[in-house]
N, C-alpha and C positions, 0 to 999 in steps of 0.2 A: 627538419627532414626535407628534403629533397622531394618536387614534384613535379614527374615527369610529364611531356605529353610525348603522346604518340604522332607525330605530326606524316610522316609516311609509310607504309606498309605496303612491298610488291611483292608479288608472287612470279617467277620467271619459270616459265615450262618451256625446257629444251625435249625436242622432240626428235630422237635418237635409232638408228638406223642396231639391227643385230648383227652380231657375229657373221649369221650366217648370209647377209646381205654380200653381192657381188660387190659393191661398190664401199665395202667394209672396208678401213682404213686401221692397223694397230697406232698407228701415231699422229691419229685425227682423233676429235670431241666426237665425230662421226652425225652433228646436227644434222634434219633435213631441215630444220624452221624453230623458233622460238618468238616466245609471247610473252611480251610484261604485262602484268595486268595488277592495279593498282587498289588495293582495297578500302582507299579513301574513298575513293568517286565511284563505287563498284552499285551498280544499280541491280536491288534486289526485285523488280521485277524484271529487268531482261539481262539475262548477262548469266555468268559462269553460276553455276546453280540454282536455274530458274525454274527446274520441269519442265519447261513450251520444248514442242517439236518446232526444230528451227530448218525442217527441210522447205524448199522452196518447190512451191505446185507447178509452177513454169518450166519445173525444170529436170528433164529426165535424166535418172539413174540408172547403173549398172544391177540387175540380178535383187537380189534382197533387198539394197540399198534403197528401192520405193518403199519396201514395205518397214522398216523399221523407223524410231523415232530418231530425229538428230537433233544431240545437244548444241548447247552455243558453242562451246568450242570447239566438236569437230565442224559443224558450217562454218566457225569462224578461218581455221585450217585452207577448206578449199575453197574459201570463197572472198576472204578477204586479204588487202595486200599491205601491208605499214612499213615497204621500204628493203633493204637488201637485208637487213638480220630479220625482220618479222616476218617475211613471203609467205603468201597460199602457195601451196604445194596438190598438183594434182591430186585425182581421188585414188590413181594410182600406188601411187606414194604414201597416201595415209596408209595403204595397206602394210606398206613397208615399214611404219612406225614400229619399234619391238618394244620400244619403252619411253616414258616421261619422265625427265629425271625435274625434281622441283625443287628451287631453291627462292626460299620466303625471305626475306629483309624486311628488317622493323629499324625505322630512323625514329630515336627518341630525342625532344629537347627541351631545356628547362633557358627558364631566363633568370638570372639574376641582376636585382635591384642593387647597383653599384653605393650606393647611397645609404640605403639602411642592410646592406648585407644579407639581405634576405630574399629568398626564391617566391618569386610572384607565383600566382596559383595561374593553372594551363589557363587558356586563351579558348584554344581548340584543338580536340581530339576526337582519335578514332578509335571505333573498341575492333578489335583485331579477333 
């Protein structure tokens, strides 16, 4: 039998504009921003389902937006930049978000021992 490992696991969140947006496109993905976020190296105290409010005290907000908590990735959103497909997107604009569409990939791989014909046991894995 065959043993796999899990050797990459990404989670990509496209962060998608609605219908009723002016700047709706019917023959566009209609992205404002997108995020890989990798579940290898995914640090369970800071990161994508940590509970910490990740608002920043230096830094003033629009209306409610003091008063409520921010998750990691919407501060990650307006506040961080990883390049022309991962952009922070004003706070404007997150309001524009209508939806997250996600799409997860799981890279599996086995090695096999050319030699005796048989599948080494994983190396290193991740539990997804």
């Amino acid at each position: 039998m065959t043993r796999w490992t899990i050797t990459r696991s990404r989670r990509h969140f496209y962060f998608t504009l609605g219908e009723d947006d002016p700047a709706f496109d019917e023959d566009d993905d209609n992205y404002l921003t997108q995020r890989r976020i990798s579940l290898k190296h995914l640090d369970r105290e800071w990161g994508l389902g940590d509970r910490h409010d990740h608002r920043e005290p230096v830094r003033h907000f629009p209306d409610d937006l003091n008063e409520v908590p921010h998750c990691w990735l919407f501060h990650d959103l307006y506040d961080h930049n990883y390049g022309l497909e991962q952009h922070s997107i004003m706070l404007q604009d997150c309001l524009r978000v209508d939806s997250i569409w996600v799409d997860v990939a799981v890279h599996h791989q086995a090695t096999l021992d050319i030699k005796t014909g048989k599948w080494l046991p994983p190396t290193d894995s991740v539990q997804a």
